[in-house]
C-alpha positions as CSV (number, residue, x, y, z in Angstrom):
1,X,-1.4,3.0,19.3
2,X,-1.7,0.8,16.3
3,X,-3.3,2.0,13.4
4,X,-5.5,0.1,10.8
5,X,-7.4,0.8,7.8
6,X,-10.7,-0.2,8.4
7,X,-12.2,1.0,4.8
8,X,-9.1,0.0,2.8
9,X,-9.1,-3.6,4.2
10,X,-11.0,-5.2,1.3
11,X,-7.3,-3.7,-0.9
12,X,-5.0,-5.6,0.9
13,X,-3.7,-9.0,0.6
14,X,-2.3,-8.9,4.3
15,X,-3.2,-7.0,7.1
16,X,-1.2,-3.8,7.2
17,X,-0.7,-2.8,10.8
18,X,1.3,0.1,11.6
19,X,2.1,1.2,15.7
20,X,3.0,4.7,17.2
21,X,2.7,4.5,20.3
22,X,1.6,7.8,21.8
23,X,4.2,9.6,24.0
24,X,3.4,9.0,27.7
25,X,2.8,12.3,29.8
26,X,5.3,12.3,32.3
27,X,7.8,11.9,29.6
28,X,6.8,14.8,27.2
29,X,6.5,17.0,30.5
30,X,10.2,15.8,31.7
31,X,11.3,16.4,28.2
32,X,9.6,19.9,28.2
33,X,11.3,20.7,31.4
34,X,14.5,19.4,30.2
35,X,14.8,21.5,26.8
36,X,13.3,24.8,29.1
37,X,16.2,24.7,31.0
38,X,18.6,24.2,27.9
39,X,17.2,27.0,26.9
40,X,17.2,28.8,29.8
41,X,21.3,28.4,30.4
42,X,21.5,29.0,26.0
43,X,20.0,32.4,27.2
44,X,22.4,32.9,30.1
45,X,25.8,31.7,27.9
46,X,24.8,34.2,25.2
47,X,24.4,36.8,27.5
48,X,27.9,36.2,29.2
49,X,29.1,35.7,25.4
50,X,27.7,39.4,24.9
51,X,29.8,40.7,28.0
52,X,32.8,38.6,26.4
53,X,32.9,36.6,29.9
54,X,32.7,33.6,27.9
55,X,34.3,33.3,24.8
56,X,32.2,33.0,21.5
57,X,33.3,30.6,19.2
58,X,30.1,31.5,16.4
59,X,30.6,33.4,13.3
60,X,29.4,37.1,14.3
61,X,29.2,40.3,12.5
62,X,32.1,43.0,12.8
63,X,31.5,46.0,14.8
64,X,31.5,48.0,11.8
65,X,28.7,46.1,10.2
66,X,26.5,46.9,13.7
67,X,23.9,48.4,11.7
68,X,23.7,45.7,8.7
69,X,21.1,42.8,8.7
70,X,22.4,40.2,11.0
71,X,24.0,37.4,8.4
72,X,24.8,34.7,11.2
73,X,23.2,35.6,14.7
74,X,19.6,35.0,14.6
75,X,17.3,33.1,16.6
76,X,17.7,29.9,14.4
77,X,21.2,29.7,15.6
78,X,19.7,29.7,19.2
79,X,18.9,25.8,19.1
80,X,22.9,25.1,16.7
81,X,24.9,27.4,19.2
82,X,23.3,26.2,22.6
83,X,21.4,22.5,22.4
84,X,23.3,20.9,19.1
85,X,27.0,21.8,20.4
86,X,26.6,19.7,23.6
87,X,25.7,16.4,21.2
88,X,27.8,17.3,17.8
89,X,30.0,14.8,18.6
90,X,27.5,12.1,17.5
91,X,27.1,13.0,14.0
92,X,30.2,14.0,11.0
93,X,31.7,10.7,12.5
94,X,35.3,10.5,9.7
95,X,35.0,6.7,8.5
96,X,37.7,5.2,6.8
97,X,36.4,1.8,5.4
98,X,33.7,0.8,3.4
99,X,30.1,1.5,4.7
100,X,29.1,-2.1,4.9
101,X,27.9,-4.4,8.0
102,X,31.1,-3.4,10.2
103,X,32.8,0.2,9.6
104,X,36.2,1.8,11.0
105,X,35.7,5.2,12.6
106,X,38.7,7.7,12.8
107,X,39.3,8.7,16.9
108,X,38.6,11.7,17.3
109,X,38.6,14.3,20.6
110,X,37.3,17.7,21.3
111,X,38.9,20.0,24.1
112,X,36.8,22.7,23.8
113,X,33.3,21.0,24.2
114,X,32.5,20.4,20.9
115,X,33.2,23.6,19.1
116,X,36.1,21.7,17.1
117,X,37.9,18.5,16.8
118,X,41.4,16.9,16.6
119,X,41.8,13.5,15.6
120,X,44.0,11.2,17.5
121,X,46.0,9.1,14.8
122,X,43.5,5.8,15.8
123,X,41.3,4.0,14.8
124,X,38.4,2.2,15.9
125,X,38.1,-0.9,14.0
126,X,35.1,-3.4,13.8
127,X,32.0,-0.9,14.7
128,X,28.8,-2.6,14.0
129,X,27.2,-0.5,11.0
130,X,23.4,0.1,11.9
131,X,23.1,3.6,10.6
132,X,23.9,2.9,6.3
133,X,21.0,2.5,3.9
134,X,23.2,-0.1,2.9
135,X,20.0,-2.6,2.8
136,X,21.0,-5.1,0.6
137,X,24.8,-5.1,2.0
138,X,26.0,-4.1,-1.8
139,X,28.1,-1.3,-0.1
140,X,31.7,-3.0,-0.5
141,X,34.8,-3.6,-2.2
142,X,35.1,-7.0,-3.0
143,X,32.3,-9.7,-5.2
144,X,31.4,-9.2,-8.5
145,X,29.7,-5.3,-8.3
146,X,33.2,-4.2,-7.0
147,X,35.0,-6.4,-9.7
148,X,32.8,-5.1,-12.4
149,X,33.1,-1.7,-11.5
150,X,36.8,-1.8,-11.5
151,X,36.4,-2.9,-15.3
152,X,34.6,-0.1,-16.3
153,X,36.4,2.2,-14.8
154,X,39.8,0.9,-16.6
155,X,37.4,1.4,-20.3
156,X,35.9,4.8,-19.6
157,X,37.5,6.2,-16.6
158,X,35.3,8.0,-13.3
159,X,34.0,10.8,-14.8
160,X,32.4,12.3,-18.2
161,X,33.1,15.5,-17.7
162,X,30.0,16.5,-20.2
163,X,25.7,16.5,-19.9
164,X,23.7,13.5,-21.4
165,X,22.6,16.1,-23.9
166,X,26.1,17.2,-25.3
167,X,28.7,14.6,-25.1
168,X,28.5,12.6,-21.8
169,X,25.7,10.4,-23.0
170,X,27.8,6.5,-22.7
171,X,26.4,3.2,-23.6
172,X,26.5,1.8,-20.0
173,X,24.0,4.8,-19.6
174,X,21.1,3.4,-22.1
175,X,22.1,-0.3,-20.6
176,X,21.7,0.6,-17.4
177,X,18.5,3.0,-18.0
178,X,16.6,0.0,-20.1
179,X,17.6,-2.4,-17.2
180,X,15.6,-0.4,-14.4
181,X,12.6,-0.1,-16.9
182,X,12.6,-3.7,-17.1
183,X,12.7,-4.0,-13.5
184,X,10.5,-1.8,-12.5
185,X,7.9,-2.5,-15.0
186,X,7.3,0.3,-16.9
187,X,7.5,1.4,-20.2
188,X,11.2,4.0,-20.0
189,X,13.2,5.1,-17.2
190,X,16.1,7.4,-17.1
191,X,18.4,7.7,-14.3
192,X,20.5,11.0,-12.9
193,X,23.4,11.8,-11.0
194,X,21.9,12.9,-7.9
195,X,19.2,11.3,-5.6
196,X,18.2,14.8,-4.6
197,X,18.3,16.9,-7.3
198,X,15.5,13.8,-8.8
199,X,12.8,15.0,-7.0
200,X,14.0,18.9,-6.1
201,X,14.7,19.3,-10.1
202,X,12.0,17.2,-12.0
203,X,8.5,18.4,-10.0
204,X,9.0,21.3,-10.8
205,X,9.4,20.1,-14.9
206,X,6.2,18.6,-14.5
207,X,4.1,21.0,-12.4
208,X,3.7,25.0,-12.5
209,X,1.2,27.3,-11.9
210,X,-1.8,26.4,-12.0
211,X,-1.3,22.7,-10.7
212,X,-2.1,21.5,-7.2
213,X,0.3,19.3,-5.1
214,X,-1.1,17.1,-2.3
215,X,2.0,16.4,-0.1
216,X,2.8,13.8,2.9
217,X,3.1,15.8,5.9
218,X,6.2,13.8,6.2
219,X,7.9,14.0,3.1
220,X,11.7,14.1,2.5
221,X,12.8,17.7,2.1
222,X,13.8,17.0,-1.8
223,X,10.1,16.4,-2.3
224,X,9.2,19.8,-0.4
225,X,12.4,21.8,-2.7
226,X,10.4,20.2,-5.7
227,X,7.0,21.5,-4.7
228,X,7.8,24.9,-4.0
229,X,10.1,25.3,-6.8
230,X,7.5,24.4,-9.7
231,X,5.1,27.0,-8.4
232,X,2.1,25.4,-7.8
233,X,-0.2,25.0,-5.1
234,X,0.4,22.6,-2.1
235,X,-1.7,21.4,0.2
236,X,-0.7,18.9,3.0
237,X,-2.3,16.0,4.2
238,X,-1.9,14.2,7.6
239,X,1.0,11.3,7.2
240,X,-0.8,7.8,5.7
241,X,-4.5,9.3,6.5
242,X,-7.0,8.5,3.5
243,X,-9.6,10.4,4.9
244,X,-7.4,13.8,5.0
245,X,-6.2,13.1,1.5
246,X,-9.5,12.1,0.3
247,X,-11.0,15.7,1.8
248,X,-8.5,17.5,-0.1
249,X,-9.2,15.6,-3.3
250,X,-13.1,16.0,-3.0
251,X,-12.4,19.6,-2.0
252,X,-10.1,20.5,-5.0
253,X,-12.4,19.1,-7.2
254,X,-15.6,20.8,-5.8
255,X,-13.9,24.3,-5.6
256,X,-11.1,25.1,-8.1
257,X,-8.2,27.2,-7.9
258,X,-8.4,30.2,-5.8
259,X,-10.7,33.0,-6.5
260,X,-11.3,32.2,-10.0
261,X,-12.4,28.5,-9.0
262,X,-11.3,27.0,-12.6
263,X,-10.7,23.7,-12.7
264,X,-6.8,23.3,-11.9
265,X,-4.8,21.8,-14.0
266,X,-3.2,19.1,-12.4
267,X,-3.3,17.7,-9.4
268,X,-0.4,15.0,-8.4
269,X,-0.2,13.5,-5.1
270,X,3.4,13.1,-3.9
271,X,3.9,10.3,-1.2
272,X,7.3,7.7,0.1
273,X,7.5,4.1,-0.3
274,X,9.0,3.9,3.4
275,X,9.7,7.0,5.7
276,X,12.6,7.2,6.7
277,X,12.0,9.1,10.1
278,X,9.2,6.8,10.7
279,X,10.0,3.2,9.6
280,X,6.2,3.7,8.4
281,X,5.1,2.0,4.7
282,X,2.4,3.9,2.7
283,X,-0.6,2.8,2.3
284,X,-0.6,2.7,-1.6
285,X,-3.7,0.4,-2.6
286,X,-5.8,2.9,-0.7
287,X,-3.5,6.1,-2.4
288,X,-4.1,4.3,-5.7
289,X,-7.6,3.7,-5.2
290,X,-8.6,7.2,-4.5
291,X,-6.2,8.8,-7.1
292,X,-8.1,6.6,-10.0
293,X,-11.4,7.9,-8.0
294,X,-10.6,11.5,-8.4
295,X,-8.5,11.6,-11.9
296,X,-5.2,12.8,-10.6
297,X,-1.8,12.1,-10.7
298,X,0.3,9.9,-8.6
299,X,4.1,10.6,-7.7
300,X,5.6,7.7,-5.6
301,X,9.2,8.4,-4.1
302,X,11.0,4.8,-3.4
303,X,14.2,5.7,-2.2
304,X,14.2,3.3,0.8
305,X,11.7,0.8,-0.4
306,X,13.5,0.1,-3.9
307,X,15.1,-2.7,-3.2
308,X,14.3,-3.2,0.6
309,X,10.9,-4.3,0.2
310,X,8.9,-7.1,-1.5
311,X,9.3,-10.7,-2.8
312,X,11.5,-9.5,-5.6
313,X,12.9,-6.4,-4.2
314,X,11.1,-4.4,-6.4
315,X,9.9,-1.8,-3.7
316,X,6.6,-0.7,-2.1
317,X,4.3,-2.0,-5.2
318,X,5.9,-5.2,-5.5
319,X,5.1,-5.7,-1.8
320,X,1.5,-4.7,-2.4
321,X,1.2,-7.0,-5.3
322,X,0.0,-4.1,-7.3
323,X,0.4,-3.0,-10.7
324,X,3.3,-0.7,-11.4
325,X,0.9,1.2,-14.3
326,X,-1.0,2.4,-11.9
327,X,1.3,4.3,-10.7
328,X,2.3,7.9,-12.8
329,X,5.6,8.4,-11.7
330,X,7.9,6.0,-10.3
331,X,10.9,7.5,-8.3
332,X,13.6,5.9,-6.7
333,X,17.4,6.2,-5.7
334,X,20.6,4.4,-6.4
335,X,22.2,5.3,-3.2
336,X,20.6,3.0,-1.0
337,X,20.0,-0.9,-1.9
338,X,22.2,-1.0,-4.8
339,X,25.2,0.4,-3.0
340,X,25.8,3.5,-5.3
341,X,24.3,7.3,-6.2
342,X,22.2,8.8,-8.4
343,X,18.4,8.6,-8.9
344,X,15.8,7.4,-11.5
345,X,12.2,7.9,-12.9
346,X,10.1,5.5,-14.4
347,X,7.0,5.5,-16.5
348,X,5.4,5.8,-19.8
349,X,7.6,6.5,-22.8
350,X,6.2,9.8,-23.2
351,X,6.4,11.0,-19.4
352,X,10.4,10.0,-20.0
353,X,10.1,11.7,-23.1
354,X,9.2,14.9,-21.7
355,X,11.4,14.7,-19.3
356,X,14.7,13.9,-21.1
357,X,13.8,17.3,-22.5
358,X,12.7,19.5,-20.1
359,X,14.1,18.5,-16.8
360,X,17.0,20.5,-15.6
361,X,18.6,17.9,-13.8
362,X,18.7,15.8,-17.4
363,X,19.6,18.7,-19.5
364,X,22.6,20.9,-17.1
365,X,23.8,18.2,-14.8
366,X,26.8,15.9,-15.7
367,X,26.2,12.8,-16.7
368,X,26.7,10.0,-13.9
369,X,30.1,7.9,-13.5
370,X,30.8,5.2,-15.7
371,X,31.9,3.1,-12.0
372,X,28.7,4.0,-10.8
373,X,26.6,3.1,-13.4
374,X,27.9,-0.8,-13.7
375,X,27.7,-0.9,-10.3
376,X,23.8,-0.1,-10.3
377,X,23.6,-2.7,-13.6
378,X,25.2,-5.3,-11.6
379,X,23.8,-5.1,-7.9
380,X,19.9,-4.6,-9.9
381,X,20.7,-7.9,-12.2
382,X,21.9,-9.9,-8.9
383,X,18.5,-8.6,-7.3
384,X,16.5,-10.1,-10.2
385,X,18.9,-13.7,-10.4
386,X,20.1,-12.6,-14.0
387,X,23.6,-13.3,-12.5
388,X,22.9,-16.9,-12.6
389,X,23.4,-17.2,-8.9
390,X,20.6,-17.0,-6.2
391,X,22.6,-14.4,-4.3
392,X,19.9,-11.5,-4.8
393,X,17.0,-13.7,-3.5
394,X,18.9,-14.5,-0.6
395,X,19.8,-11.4,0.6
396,X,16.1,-10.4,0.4
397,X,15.6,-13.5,2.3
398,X,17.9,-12.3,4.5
399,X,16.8,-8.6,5.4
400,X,13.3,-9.7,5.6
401,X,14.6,-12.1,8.4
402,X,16.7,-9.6,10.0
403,X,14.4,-7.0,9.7
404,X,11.2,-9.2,11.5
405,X,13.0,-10.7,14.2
406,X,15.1,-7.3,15.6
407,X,11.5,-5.5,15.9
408,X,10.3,-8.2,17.3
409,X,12.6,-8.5,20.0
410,X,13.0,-4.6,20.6
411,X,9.5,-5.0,20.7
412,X,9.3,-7.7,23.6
413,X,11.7,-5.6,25.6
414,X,9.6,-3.0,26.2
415,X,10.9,-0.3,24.3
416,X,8.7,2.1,22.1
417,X,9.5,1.4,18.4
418,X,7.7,3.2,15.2
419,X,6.5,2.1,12.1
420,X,5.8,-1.0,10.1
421,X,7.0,-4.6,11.3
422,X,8.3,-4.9,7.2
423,X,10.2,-2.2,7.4
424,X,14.2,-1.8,7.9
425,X,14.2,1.6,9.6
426,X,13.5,0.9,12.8
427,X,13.4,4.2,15.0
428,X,14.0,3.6,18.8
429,X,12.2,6.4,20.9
430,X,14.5,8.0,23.4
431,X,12.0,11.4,23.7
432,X,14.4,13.4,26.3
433,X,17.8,15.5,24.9
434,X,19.8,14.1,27.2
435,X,19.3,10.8,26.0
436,X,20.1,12.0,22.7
437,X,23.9,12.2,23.3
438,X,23.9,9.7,25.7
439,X,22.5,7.0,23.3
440,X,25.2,7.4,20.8
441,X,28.1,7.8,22.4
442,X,27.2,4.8,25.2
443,X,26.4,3.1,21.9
444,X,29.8,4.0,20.3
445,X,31.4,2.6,23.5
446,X,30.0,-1.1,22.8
447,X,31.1,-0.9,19.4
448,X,27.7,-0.1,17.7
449,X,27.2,3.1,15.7
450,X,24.1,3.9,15.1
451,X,22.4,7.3,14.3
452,X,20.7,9.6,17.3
453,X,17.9,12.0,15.6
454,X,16.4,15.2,17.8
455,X,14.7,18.5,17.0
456,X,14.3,20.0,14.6
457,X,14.1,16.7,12.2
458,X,12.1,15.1,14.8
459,X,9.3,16.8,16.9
460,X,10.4,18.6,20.0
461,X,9.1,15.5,22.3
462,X,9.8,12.9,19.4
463,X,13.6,12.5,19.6
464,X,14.6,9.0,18.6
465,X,18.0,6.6,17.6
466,X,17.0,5.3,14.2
467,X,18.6,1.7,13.3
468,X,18.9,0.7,9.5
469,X,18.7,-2.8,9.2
470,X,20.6,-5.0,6.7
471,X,20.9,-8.2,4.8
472,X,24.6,-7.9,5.8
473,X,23.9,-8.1,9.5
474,X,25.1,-11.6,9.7
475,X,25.3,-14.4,13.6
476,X,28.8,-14.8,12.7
477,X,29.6,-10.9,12.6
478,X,27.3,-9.9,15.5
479,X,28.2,-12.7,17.6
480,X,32.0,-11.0,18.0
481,X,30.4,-8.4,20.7
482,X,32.0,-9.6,23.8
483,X,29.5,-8.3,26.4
484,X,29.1,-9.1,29.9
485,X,26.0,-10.5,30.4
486,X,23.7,-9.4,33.4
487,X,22.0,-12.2,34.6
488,X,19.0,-10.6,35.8
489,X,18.5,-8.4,33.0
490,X,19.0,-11.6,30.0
491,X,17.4,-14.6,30.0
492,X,19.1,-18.0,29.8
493,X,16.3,-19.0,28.1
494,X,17.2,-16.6,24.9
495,X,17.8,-18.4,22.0
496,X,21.0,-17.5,19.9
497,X,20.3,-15.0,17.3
498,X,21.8,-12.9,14.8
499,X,21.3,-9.3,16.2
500,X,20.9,-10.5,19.9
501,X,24.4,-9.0,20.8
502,X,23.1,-5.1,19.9
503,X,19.8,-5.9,21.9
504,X,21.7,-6.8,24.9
505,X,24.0,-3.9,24.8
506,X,20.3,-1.7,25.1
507,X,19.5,-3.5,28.1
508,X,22.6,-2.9,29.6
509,X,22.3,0.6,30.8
510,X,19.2,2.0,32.3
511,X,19.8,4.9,30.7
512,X,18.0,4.0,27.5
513,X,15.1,2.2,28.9
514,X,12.6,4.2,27.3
């Protein structure tokens, strides 16, 4: 199915189409069937494991502690002990390069089917990257981020050992905190150690009881932490859908808080810039236009849209052409485009304020290494050509390309792909478990890693392979694959491409013809 706002049309510069396709029938009922009888033998190896037939290799309670509370077994551990074991060898992967557009993997074996893991002594060099953030292919050791890092580290060292508030508070911090201001628009910024802890520690500094949180049904889990953590009320809306959103909105303002029906304090609505499950964009003129409608608050998370999307790499509201005042609270993290870690928020001076003062990720955390920070300073002035070089604007060029074309293409050969055509994530349905393993390590095989996402992060029938798309996804680097070409599954006709080696390898195998 492909979804379109019919009443937000008149917002948009471009036509914002978004597809997700509906699962067909007689794959959700094989996929039922397939996880019933998972489940069924899960049930039948714990009940041997019971009798000690088979031996248990999960943390248990003693006999003597018989009559405590159950600290491990519980049913939770049904899906880790009996489904996750028989794929765990497609995720933990030991690399031992940098993350960028190729990666080495450290061999690894298992003899006792996937409970643990030895590793080999080998490694497996040259494995197309397609499961990094790394957007803007700043993840790497050489050029002038790595360079520039290297110089900072030699004049302050890698860690401050001390808060912002005490004695960990560096120059490079106020350089590098004025520089996202200036690039994101807004009036102040500050910037914290953790991506996380962003979200998770500074809702809960700016909503409490009282307040009301309308939530993304598919919001990142640090958004959810937040939520619950300040207290206040949530209240979830259906993923991207106005007229869900705009109920709650109407009905929040029409009845109040609970039983007393006051007028709540607050009310902030929490939405992504790009989802990273879903390769899906938000719909932000229309989230804009009904949070001016309603007077509330709006909290925009641009973790994978800072720096992937729009003309200048300014995330979600640069690709909207919007104003960046129009949005209250401007979130985003360092760990993805700009090759580092940490996380920022942006705003008005006295939201930042506020903040630097009441947020217990500013006041208790240690401040963020000196490294780090120049790296972020010199990957964000690249983006915006204050290098003197056009590098950044080519490497937005070049993502945008990338990016287009490999949908395009999965597109055309049949498989089901979610989301946005804009957006880097790209996630490849696969819907059965048993493709699940199969994907990544057939994958793995052809030199590709990639990452293979099931229940519970997905829904039960939703289980995908999620590719991340990057700038540094060059012809010349993909073009190495050797693979043998079937002549009736490619085309002669095929013109030579950049990612055409990794679309290849998926026709290759039946297996993942989806």
């Amino acid at each position: 199915s492909v979804t379109q706002s019919p009443r937000g049309n008149g917002l948009y510069k471009k036509p914002f189409v978004e597809s997700f396709e509906e699962t067909p029938l007689w794959v959700a009922v094989l996929t039922y069937m397939g996880y019933g009888i998972l489940t069924i033998f899960g049930y039948l190896r714990d009940f041997l494991r019971h009798w000690d037939i088979e031996k248990c290799h999960v943390a248990r309670e003693r006999d003597e502690q018989k009559d405590f509370v159950p600290l491990y077994q519980d049913f939770e551990n049904f899906y880790t002990r009996n489904l996750y074991m028989r794929i765990r060898d497609n995720w933990n992967r030991p690399i031992c390069s940098v993350p960028g557009a190729k990666v080495d993997l450290v061999e690894r074996v298992t003899h006792d089917y996937n409970w643990t893991f030895e590793h080999t002594g080998k490694v497996v060099k040259d494995v197309i990257n397609m499961g990094s953030y790394n957007y803007l292919g700043f993840a790497e050791n050489t050029g002038a981020c790595a360079d520039a890092a290297l110089e900072v580290t030699k004049m302050y060292g890698v860690g401050v050992g001390s808060t912002r508030c005490e004695m960990g508070n560096l120059d490079i911090h106020e350089e590098m905190e004025q520089l996202v201001a200036r690039f994101l628009g807004v009036e102040s910024a500050m910037a914290f150690g953790m991506g996380f802890a962003t979200n998770s520690m500074n809702i809960p500094a700016l909503m409490g009881k009282g307040c009301l949180i309308l939530s993304d049904e598919l919001n990142h889990t640090s958004l959810v932490l937040g939520a619950r953590l300040s207290g206040s009320t949530i209240r979830v809306f259906k993923h991207n859908n106005m007229q869900s959103l705009e109920k709650l909105l109407r009905d929040a303002i029409v009845h109040g808080q609970p039983r007393t029906h006051r007028p709540w304090k607050k009310i902030l609505i929490v939405v992504e810039g790009i989802y990273s499950m879903e390769g899906s964009i938000v719909r932000l003129p229309e989230v804009i236009a009904l949070k001016k409608r309603y007077k509330a608050y709006l909290y925009l998370d641009e973790a994978h849209s800072i720096g992937a999307l729009g003309p200048n790499g300014r995330g979600v509201v640069d690709y909207f052409g919007l104003d960046s005042k129009d949005v209250d609270i401007m979130m985003g993290t360092f760990t993805k485009s700009f090759g580092a870690a940490g996380g920022y928020i942006g705003g008005k001076k006295e939201l930042i304020d506020y903040l630097r003062r009441h947020s217990h990720s500013a006041m208790y955390a240690t401040s963020m290494s000196p490294p780090v920070a120049q790296q972020i300073i010199t990957s964000m002035k690249i983006i915006m050509g204050e290098d003197g070089t056009t590098l950044g604007a080519d490497r937005l060029r070049q993502l945008s390309q990338n990016t287009t074309f490999f949908r395009r293409r999965l597109h055309e050969m049949g498989f089901i792909i979610y989301g946005n055509d804009d957006s880097p994530v790209v996630p490849l349905m696969l819907y059965m478990p048993a493709k699940i393993g199969a994907f990544g390590r057939e994958m793995l095989k052809r030199n590709i890693g990639t990452v293979v996402v099931g229940f519970p992060a997905t829904p039960i029938i939703e289980s995908r392979a999620r590719f991340c798309v990057s700038a540094a996804h060059t012809r010349e680097m993909l073009d190495t694959v050797n693979v043998k070409r079937g002549a009736h599954l490619i085309s002669s006709k095929w013109s030579p491409s950049p990612l055409k080696p990794v679309q290849e390898l998926l026709l290759q195998d039946r297996l993942f013809d989806c």
